[in-house]
C-alpha positions as CSV (number, residue, x, y, z in Angstrom):
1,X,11.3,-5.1,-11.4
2,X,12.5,-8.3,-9.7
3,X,13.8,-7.6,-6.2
4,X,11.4,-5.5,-5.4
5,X,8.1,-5.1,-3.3
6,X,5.0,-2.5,-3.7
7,X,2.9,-2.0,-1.5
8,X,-0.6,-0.6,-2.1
9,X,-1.4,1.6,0.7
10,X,-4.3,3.9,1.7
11,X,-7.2,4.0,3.8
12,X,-10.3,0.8,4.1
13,X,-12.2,0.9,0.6
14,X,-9.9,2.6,-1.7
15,X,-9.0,-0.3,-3.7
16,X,-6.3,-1.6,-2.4
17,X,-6.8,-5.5,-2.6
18,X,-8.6,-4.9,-6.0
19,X,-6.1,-2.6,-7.6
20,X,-3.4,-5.1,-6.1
21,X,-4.4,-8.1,-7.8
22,X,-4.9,-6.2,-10.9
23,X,-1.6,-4.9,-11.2
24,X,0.1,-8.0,-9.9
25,X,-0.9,-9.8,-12.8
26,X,-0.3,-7.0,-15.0
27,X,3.6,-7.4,-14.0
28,X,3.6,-11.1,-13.8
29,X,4.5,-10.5,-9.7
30,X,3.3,-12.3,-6.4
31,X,0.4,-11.0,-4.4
32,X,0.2,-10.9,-0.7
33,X,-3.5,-9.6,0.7
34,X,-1.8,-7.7,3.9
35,X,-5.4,-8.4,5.6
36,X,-4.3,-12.1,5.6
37,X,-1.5,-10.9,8.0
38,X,-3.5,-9.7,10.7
39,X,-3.0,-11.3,13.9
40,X,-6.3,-13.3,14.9
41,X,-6.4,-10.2,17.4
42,X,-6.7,-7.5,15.1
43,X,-9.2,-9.4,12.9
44,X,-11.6,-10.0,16.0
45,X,-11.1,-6.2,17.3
46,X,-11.9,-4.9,13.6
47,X,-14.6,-7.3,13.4
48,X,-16.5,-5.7,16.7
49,X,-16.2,-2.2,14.9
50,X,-13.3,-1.4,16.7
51,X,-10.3,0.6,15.4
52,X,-6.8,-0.5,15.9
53,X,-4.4,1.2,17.8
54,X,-0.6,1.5,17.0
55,X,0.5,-1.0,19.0
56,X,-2.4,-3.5,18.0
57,X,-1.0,-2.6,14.1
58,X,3.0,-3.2,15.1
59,X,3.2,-6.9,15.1
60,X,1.2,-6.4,11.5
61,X,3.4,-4.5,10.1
62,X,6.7,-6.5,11.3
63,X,4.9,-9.1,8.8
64,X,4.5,-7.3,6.4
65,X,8.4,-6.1,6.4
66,X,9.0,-9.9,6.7
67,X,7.0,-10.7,3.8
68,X,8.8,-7.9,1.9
69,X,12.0,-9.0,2.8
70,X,11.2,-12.4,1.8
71,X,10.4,-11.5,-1.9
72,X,13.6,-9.0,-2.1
73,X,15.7,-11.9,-0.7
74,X,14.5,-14.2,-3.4
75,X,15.0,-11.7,-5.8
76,X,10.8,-11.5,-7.0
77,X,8.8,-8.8,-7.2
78,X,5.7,-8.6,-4.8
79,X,2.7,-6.8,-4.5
80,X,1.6,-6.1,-1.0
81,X,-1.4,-4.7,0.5
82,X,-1.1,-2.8,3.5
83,X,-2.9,0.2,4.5
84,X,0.5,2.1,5.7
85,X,-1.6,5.0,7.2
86,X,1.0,6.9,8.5
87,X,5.0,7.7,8.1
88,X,5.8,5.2,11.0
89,X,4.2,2.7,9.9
90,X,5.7,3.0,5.9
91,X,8.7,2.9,7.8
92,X,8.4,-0.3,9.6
93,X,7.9,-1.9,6.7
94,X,11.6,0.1,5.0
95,X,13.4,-1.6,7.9
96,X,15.7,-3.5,6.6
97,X,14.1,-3.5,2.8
98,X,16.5,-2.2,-0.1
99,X,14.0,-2.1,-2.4
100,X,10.2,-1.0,-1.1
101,X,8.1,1.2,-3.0
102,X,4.7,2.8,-1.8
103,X,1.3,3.4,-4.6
104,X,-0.8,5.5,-2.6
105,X,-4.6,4.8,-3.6
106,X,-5.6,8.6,-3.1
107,X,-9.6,9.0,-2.6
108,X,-12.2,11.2,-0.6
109,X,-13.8,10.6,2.0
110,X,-17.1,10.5,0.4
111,X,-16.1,8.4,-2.2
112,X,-14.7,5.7,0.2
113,X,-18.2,5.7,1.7
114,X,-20.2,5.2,-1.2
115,X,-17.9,2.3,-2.3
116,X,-17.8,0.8,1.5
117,X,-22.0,1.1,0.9
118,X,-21.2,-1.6,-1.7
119,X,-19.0,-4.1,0.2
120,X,-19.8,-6.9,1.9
121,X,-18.4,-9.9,3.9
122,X,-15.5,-7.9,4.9
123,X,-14.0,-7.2,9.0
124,X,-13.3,-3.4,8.1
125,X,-16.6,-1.3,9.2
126,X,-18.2,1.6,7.3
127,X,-18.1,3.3,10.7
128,X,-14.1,2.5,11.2
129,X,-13.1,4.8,7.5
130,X,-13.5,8.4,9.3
131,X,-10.8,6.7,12.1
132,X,-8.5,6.0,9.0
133,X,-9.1,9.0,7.8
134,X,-8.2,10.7,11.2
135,X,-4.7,9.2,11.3
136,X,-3.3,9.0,7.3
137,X,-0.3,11.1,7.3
138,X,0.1,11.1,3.2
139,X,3.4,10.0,1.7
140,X,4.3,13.7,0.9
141,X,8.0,14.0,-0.1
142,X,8.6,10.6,0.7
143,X,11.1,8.8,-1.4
144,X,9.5,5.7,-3.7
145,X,6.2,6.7,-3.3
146,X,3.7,7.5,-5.8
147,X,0.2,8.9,-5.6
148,X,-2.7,7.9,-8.3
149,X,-5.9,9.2,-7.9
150,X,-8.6,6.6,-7.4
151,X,-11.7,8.7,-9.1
152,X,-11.0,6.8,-12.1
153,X,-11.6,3.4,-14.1
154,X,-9.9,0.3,-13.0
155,X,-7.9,-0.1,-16.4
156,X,-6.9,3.5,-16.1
157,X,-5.8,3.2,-12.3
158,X,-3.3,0.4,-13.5
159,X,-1.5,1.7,-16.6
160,X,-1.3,5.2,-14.5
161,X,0.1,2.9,-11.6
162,X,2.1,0.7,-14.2
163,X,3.7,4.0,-16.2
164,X,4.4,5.5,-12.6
165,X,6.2,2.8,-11.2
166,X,8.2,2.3,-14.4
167,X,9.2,6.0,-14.5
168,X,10.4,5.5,-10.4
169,X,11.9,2.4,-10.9
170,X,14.1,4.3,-13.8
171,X,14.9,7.1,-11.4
172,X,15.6,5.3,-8.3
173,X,18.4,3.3,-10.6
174,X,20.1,6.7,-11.6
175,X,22.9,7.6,-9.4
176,X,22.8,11.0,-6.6
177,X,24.4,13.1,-9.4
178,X,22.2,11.9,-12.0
179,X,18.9,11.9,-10.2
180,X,19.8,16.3,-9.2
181,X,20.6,16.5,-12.6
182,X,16.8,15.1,-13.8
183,X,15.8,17.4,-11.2
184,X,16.9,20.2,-11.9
């Protein structure tokens, strides 16, 4: 998997800086904390309780691109946590990037709650999850993207993630003709 960036994505509480870690030393890959990319801005707005808007979010996702584009460039594999709420966003961070895949941590609402009940010492408010809620386009038919249900253990959210991202990884390597063939 060198090359090659994945970026956990879904909305505050899923498991996203958790999951990341996890599975980035499960592959023996770098870990960037996409929170630690925020501008001092955002960090300050989020801390107040106050959701971002699209433009507050753009100069946050050009670093995250950068960042991916850094680790494809050096030919490593990354693991990158970025919430990548909606198609626009995912997109941003494609620009330019060969080899980006998305692991959608896929959760209810409720169940994001009652794990938020349980954080602490974190910007992102309790308050702030229906906003994210509000705006996540899911990655539906979008190419490198998986989904993995997060009503599960730990261990079991990695080797589904791990297996999944194997099994894409193979696919995305077959050719056009091959890939309609697995297809079909």
């Amino acid at each position: 998997m060198s090359g090659k960036s994945i970026i956990i994505m879904g909305v505050s509480g899923c498991g996203k800086s958790t999951i990341g870690e996890l599975l980035a030393t499960r592959i023996s890959a770098k870990f960037i904390d996409g929170d630690d990319l925020h501008p001092k801005a955002n960090i300050l707005k989020m801390s107040r309780g106050e959701p971002l808007s699209d433009e507050d979010r753009l100069p946050w996702l050009e670093r995250v691109r950068d960042a991916a584009f850094s680790i494809e460039s050096k030919n490593e594999t990354g693991v990158i946590v970025c919430s990548s709420l909606k198609k626009s966003y995912r997109d941003k961070i494609r620009e330019g990037n060969k080899n980006v895949s998305f692991v959608f941590l896929d959760g209810s609402i409720e169940l994001i709650l009652q794990r938020m009940s349980f954080r602490s010492g974190h910007f992102m408010k309790e308050n702030m999850v229906k906003s994210q809620f509000d705006i996540l386009e899911r990655p539906v038919s979008e190419k490198s993207v998986i989904t993995i249900n997060i009503d599960a253990t730990l261990n079991d959210i990695i080797e589904k993630t791990v297996l999944e991202l194997e099994s894409l990884s193979r696919f995305s390597n077959l050719s056009n003709t091959q890939q309609n063939k697995v297809v079909a």
